[in-house]
N, C-alpha and C positions, 0 to 999 in steps of 0.2 A: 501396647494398648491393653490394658483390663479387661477380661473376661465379661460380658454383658449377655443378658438374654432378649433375643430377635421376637419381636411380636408383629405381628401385621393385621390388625382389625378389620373387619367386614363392614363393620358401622360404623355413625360417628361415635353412640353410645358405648360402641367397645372401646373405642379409642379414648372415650373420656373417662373411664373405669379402667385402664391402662396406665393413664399417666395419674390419676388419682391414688395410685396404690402408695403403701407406705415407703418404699425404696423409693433411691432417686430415679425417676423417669426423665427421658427427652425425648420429645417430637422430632421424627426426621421426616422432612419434607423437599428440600430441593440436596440440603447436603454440605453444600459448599463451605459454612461454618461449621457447624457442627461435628464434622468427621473428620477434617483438618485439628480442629482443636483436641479429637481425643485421639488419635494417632500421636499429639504433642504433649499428650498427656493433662494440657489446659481443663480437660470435660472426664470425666470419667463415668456416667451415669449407669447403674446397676441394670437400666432397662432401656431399650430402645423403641419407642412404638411408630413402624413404618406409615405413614397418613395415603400411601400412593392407589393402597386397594380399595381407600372411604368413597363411595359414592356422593355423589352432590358437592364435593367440594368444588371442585373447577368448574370454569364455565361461566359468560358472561350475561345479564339479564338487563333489560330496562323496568324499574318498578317506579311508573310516577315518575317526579323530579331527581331521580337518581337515578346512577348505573350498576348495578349489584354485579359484583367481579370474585368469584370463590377462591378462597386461600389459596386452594391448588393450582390457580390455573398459571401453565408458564410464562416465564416473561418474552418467547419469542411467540406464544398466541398472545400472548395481549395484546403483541405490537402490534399484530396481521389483523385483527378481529373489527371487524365492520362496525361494529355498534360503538366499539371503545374510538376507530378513528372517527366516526360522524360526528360523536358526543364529547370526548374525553381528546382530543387529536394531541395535546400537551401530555398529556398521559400515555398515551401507544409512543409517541416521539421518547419521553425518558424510557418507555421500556425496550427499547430499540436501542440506548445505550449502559444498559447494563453490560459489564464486564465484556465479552466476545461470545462470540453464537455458540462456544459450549456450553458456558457457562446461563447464557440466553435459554438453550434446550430444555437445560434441568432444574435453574432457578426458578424459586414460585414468590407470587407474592405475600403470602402470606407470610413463609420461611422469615423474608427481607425486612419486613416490617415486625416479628417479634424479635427478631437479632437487634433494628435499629442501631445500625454501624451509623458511627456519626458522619461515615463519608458515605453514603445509601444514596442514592437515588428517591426513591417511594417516599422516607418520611417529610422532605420538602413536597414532593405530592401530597401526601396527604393532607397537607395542613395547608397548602392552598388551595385546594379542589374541595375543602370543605367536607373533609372526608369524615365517615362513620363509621368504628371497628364493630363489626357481631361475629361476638365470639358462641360459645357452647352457653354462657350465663347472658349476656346482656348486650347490651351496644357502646362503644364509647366513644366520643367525640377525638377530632382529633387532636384538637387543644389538649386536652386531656389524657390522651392514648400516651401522647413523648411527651418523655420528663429527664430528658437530659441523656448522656453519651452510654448508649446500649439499656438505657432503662427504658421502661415503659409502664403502663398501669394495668398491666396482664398480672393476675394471682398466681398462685406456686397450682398448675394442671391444669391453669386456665389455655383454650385451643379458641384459637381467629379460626373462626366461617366460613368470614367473607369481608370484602369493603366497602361500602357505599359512599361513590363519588358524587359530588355536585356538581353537574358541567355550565359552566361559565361561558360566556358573554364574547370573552374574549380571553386566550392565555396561551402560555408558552412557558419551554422551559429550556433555558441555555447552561451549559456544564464546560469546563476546563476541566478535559479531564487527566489523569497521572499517563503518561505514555504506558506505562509496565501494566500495576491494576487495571487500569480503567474506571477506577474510583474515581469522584470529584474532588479536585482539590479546590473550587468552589462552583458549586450550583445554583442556582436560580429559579423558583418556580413561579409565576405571575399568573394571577387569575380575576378579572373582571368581573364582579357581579353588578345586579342594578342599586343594591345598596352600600355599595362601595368596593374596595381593592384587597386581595390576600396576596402576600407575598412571602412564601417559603425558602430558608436556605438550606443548603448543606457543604458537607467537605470542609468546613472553617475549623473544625475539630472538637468539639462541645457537644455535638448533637445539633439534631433541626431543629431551625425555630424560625420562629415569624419574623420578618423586621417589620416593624409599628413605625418609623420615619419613612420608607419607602413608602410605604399603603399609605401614609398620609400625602404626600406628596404627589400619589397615584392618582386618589383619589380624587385631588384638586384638579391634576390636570394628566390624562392619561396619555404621556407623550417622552421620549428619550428625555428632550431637554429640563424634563421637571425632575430627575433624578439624576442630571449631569454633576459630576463629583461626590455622588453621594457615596459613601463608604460605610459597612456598619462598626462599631465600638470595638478595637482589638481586645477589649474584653471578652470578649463573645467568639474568640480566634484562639486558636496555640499554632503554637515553633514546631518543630520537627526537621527533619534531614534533610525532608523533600522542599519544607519552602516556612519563610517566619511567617508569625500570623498577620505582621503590618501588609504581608502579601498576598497573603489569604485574602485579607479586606481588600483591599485593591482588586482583586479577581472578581472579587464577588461583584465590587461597582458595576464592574466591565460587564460581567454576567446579567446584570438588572439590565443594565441598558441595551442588551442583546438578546434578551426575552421580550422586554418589552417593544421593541422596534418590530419583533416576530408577529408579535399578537396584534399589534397594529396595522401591520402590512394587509 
């Protein structure tokens, strides 16, 4: 591993005058990427700005029609956190299967969601739950936020906030998940609104994304058998050691219709 220098900011504003400087900076926040990769030499960034001493990060809020959840806050409080199961119950359930309860302790959601691993949990959250990134500049949709396998619409020293979920109607969210990881080799996230259906995947290998056939189908008729055999595009899938993507789509089917059986119950 390369030499880097340790900072740990008191603000958000030092934190963002941190990763602003001209060397390459990286935010460390839960870890779990991050410090794997530059032990592997993958990351090697000249600065590291620690986010754990930033006030106001974690912490979950009700503002209006939405849940406001701080970057910081862990994935094993989100699970437990009262306001996220009253409002969000699809949301505290996937944070309850991130990786194993070490990985639970120290993971954040914010970390999860600027990494956007295409096998993630959070980013099928997001884009079902109608989610809203605020970062240090702005807000962004989550249509918008994921743009495909580890990208996203975060700028080079741009830092997540916080998320703002929409809780829905009705939702759930069903995962196969890897015996070893505990990544999804396909995910499922289903969310009901009153102007219709969002339906987020992940683990198919691509990155999350929406399926547009499911939510139409959802839409029509909110019930297992309106998306029996429904499979999504193996375009939208890759191969690997662990499983083809004609498998991937088959998982996923399975998955929709065991989300949505959830949210129906």
């Amino acid at each position: 591993m390369r030499g880097f220098e340790y900072l740990k900011p008191a603000t958000l504003a030092e934190a963002v005058a941190a990763l602003s400087g001209g060397d390459e900076a990286a935010a460390l926040a839960g870890g779990h990427t991050l410090l794997p990769a530059m032990k592997s030499g993958l990351r090697a960034p000249d600065r590291l700005v620690d986010l754990a001493g930033v006030p106001g990060l974690a912490g979950v809020s009700e503002e209006g029609a939405r849940v406001r959840i701080g970057a910081m806050t862990r994935h094993a409080a989100l699970a437990r956190d009262a306001i996220v199961a009253g409002r969000l119950p699809s949301l505290a359930a996937a944070a309850g299967m991130v990786g194993d309860p070490a990985v639970r302790a120290r993971g954040t959601l914010g970390g999860a969601l600027a990494n956007n691993d295409p096998a993630a949990d959070y980013p099928a959250a997001l884009l079902a739950l109608d989610g809203e990134v605020e970062t240090d500049r702005r807000r962004i949709a989550a249509d918008d936020f994921i743009q495909g396998m580890f990208a996203t619409a975060l700028e080079e020293g741009e830092l997540i906030v916080a998320v703002r979920f929409r809780p829905a109607a009705r939702a759930a969210y069903a995962k196969f998940r890897h015996p070893v990881s505990r990544y999804a080799m396909a995910g499922v996230h289903v969310a009901r609104y009153a102007e219709g259906v969002r339906v987020g995947v992940t683990g198919l290998g691509q990155g999350a994304f929406r399926w547009s056939e499911a939510e139409e189908a959802l839409a029509a008729d909110f019930a297992p058998g309106a998306v029996a055999g429904l499979r999504p595009d193996t375009d939208m899938a890759t191969g690997d050691i662990h499983a083809s993507a004609e498998y991937r789509c088959h998982l996923a089917g399975l998955m929709l219709a065991q989300a949505v059986t959830e949210a129906s119950a």
